[in-house]
C-alpha positions as CSV (number, residue, x, y, z in Angstrom):
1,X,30.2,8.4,-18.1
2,X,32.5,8.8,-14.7
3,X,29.7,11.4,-13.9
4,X,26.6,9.0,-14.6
5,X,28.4,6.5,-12.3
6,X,28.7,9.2,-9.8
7,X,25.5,10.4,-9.8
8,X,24.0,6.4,-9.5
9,X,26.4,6.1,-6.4
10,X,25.4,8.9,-5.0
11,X,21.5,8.3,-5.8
12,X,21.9,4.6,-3.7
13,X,23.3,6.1,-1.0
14,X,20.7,8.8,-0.5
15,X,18.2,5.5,-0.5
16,X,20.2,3.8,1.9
17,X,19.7,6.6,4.5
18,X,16.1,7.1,3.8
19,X,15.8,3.8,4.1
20,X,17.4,3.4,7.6
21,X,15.8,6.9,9.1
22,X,12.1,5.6,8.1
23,X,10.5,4.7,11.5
24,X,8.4,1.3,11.2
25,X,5.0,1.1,10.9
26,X,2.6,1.1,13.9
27,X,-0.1,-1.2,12.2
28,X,2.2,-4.0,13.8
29,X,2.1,-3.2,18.1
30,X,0.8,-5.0,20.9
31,X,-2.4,-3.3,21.3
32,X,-3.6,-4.3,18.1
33,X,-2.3,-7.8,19.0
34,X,-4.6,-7.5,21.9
35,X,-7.7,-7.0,20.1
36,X,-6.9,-9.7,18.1
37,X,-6.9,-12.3,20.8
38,X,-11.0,-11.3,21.0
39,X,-11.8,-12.0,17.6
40,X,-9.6,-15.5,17.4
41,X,-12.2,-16.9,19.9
42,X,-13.5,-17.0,23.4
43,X,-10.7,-18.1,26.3
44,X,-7.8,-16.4,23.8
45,X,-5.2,-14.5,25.8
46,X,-2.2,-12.6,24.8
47,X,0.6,-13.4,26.5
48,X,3.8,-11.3,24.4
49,X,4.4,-10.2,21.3
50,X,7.6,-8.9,19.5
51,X,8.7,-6.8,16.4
52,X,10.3,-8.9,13.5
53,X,12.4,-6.5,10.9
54,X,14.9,-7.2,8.2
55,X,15.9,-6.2,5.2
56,X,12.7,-7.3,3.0
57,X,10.0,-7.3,5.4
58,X,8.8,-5.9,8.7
59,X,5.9,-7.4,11.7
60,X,5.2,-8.6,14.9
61,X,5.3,-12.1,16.7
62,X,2.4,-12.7,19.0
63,X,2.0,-15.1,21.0
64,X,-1.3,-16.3,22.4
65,X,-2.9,-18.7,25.2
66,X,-6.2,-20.6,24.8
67,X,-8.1,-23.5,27.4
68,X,-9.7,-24.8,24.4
69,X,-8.4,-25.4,20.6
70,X,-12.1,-26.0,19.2
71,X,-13.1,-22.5,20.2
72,X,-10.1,-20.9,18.1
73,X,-11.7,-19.8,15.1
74,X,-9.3,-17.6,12.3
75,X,-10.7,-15.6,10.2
76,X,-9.7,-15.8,6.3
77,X,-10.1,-12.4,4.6
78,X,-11.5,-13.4,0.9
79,X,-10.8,-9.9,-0.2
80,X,-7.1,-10.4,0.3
81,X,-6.6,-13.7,-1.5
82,X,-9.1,-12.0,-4.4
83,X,-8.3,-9.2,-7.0
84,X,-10.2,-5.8,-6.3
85,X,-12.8,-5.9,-9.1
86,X,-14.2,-9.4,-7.8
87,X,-13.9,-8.7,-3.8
88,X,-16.2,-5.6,-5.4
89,X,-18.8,-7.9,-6.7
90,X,-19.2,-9.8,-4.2
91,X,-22.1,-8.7,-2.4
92,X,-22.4,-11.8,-0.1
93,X,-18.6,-11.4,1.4
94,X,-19.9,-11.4,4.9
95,X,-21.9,-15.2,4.0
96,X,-19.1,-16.7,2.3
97,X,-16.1,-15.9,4.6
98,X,-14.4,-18.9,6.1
99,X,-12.9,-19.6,9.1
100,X,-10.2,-22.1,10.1
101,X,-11.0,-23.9,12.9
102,X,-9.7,-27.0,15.0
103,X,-11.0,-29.6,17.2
């Protein structure tokens, strides 16, 4: 039994150091940030962004500039909010996406 308990300890702390030797992703950066500001609407800057990490999650704070909030338009991705075999189906994804806007 002492040895089982060894071997878990020893097993947590081998995840702890992968854990904190993994490098974070790239998909969250300012560039991509950047190309975002084009497809959130015409007049939409970025001004600065940051990395967010902890424990349980990881991303990136943008912050944006804009002259006018009606020309903001944010897109909402159906096939995320969707399970995979329906988002397959849906051959008309392009007609039915939404987009949050303001005025």
């Amino acid at each position: 039994m002492e040895a089982a308990v060894r071997n878990m300890n020893k097993q947590a702390d081998e995840k702890k150091d992968t854990k904190a030797e993994a490098k974070p992703s790239d998909i969250f950066n300012e560039e991509t940030a950047k190309l975002k500001a084009k497809e959130f609407g015409e007049g939409v800057t970025y001004v600065s962004g940051s990395r967010i990490t902890s424990e349980d999650f990881e991303g990136f704070k943008a912050i944006y500039s804009f002259k006018d909030i009606s020309q903001i338009r944010i897109k909402q991705d159906a096939k995320k909010t969707m399970s995979p075999s329906s988002a397959e189906t849906d051959t008309n994804a392009k007609e039915n996406q939404k987009y949050i806007t303001f005025s």
